[in-house]
C-alpha positions in Angstrom: 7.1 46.7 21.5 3.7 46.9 22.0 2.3 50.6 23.0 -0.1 51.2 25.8 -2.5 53.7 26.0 -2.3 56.4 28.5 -4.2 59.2 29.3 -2.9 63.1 27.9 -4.4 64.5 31.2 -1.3 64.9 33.2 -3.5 66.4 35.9 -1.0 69.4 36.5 -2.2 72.2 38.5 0.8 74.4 38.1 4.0 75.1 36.5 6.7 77.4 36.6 9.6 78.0 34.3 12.9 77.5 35.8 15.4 78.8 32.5 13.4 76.8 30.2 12.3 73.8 32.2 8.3 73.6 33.2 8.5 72.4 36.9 5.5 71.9 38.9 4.8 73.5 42.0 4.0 70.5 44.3 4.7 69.4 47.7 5.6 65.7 49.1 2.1 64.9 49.8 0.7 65.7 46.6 3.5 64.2 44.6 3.8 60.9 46.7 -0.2 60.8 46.0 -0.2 61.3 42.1 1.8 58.5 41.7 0.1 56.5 43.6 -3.1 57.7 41.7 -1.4 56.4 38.8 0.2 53.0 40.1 -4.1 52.5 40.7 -5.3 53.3 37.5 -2.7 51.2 35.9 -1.0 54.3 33.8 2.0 54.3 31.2 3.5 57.8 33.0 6.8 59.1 34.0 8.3 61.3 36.5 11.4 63.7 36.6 13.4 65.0 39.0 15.4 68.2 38.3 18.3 69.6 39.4 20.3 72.5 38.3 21.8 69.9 35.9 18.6 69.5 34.8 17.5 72.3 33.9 20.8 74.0 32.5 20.5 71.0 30.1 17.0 71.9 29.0 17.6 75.4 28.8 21.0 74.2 26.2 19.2 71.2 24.7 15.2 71.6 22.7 14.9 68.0 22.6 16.0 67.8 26.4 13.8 70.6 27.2 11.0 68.8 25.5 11.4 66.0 27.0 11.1 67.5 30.8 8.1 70.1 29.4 6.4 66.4 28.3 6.7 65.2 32.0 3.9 63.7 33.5 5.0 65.2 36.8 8.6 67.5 37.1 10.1 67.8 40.5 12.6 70.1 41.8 15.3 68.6 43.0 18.3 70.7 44.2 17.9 74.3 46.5 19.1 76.0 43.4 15.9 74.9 41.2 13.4 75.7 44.5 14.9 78.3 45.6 14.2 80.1 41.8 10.4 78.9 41.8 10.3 80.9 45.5 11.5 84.1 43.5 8.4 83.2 41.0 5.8 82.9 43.2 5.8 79.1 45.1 6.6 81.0 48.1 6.5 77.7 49.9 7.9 75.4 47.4 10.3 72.7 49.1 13.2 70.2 47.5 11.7 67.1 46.5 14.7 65.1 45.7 14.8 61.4 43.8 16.5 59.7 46.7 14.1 60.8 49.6 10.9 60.7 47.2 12.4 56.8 46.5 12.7 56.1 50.2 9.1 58.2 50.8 7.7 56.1 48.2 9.3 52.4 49.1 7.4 53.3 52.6 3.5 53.6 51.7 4.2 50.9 49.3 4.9 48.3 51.5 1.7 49.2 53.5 -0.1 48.5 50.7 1.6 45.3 49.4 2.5 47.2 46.4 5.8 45.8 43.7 8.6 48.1 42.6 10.9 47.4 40.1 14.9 48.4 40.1 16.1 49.7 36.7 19.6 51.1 36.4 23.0 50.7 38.2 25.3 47.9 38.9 24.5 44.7 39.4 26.7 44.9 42.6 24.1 48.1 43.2 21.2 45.8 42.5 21.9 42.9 44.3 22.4 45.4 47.6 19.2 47.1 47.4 16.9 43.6 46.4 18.2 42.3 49.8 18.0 45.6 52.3 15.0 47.4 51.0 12.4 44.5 51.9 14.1 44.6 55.4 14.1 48.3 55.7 10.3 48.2 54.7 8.7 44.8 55.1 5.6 43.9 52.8 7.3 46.2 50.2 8.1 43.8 46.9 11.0 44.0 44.5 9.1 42.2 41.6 12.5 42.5 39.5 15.9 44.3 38.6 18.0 45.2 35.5 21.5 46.3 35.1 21.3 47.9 31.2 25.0 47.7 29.8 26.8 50.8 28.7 26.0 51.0 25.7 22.4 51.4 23.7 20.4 48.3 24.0 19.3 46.2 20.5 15.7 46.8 19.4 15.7 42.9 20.7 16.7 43.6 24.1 14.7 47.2 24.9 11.2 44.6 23.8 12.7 42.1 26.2 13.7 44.7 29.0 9.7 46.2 28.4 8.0 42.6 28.0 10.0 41.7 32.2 9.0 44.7 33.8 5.2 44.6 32.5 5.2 41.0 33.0 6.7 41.5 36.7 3.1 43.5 37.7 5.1 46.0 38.8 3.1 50.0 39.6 6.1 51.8 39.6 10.0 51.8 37.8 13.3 53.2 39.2 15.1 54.1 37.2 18.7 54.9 37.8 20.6 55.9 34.6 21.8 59.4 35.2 20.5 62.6 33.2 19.8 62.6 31.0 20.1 59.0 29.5 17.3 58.4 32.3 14.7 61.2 31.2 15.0 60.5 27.7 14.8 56.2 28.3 11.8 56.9 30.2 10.0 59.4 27.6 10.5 57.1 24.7 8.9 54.0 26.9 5.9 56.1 28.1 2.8 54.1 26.3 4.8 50.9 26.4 5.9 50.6 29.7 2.9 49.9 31.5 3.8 51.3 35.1 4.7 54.9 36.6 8.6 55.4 35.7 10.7 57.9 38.1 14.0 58.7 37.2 16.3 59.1 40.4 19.6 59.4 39.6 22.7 58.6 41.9 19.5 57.3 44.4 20.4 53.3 44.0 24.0 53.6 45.1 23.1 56.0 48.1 20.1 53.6 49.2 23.0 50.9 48.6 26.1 52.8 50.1 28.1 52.4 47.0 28.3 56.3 47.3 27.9 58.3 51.1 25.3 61.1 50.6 26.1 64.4 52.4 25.5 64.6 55.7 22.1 66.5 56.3 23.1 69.9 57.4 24.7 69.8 53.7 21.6 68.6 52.2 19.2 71.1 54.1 21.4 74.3 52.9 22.0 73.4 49.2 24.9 72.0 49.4 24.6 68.5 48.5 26.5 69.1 45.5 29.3 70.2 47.5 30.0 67.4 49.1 29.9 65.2 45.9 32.4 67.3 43.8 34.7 67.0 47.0 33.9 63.1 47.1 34.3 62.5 43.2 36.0 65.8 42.2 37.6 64.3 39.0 34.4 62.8 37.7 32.2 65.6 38.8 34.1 68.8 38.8 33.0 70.0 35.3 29.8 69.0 36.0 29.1 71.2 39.2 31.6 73.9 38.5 30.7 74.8 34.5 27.1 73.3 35.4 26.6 75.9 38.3 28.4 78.7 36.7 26.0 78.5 33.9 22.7 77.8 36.6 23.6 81.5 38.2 24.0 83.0 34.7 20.4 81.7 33.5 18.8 82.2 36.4 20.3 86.0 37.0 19.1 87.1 33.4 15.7 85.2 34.0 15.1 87.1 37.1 16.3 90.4 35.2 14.2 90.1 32.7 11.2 89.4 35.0 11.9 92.3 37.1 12.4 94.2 33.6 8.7 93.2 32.3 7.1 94.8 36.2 7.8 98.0 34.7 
């Protein structure tokens, strides 16, 4: 693959650790215009969105933790992550979730003509949001989709994956691979991927209704993840249950030992 230059300047104003994840303190507006910042200049950049899954991983995982700290731009995603940063000092700090931020983003660029590209999920997933997001927001261009197999791509087909999404023109990647097969994909492309990659999750089969999303009373008190465990409990339940436990275990001794340091 052929590596692109992009710049080290990851224009971040703020950071705070949540367990041992850097996390920016940003709002909708300011995160919906830094990549659009970058879609113009034509960067090699990527974008992740963090959950307590997230950052339970990182705070288990160096190379995982690395790879988020290396972010061009970390969200938080989940009431669990914001809710934390609040304690820290982003008194204001909101969720800014891969699904929304998708749907956020798919607006502004089809005012502006702009081309997105689909990487991740099914081709069943695919196929559904290449037909109803151009009708949700018209103007807005799919320039191409891929539907990776399970199992690690050939050196062959990650340079032929690269060469159709640089040659598509596309500013910006989806990328729907779960965490975090999606963080780490995207890390290793940065420099050859030449367009702003955001890793969003589950995002492609809500957007697609493969999977319902929780209704938004659910969403707006933290407790998305609720209704997912209940909708997928056998595929999900260690996931939220051991994942949470450990979230409220981190996060109590981080805050203890913060509180401990004020003396």
């Amino acid at each position: 693959m052929q590596s692109l230059s992009y710049p080290s300047d990851k224009t971040v104003s703020n950071r705070i650790s949540v367990l041992k994840a850097a996390i920016d303190v940003v709002t909708w507006e300011s995160a919906l215009e830094r990549i659009h910042i970058w879609v113009r200049e034509g960067s090699s950049r990527y974008v992740c969105i963090c959950n307590a899954h997230s950052v339970v991983t990182a705070a288990q995982d160096p190379k995982f933790q690395e790879v988020l700290g290396e972010a061009d731009l970390a969200t938080p995603d989940g009431a669990p992550v914001a809710w934390l940063m609040r304690r820290f000092g982003a008194t204001s700090q909101e969720r800014i979730n891969g699904p929304d931020l998708m749907l956020r983003y798919c607006s502004e660029a089809s005012k502006r003509k702009e081309s997105i590209y689909l990487y991740g999920g099914s081709v069943a997933t695919l196929d559904i949001l290449q037909r109803d997001l151009p009708r949700k927001f018209p103007g807005l261009k799919i320039a191409g989709a891929y539907s990776p197999p399970f199992r690690e791509l050939t050196p062959e087909e990650q340079e032929a994956a690269v060469n159709a999404i640089n040659a598509s023109g596309a500013g910006t990647v989806w990328v729907s691979l779960g965490c975090p097969k999606q963080e780490s994909w995207m890390a290793a492309h940065r420099g050859h991927v030449n367009a702003v990659m955001i890793g969003v999750g589950a995002a492609f089969d809500y957007h697609a209704g493969t999977i319902r999303r929780a209704p938004l009373w659910m969403q707006h008190n933290g407790l998305e993840w609720l209704f997912r465990l209940v909708s997928e409990p056998r595929r999900l339940w260690k996931r939220y249950l051991v994942t949470n436990t450990l979230f409220i275990w981190f996060a109590a001794r981080q805050l203890l030992k913060a509180r401990l340091a004020q003396k």
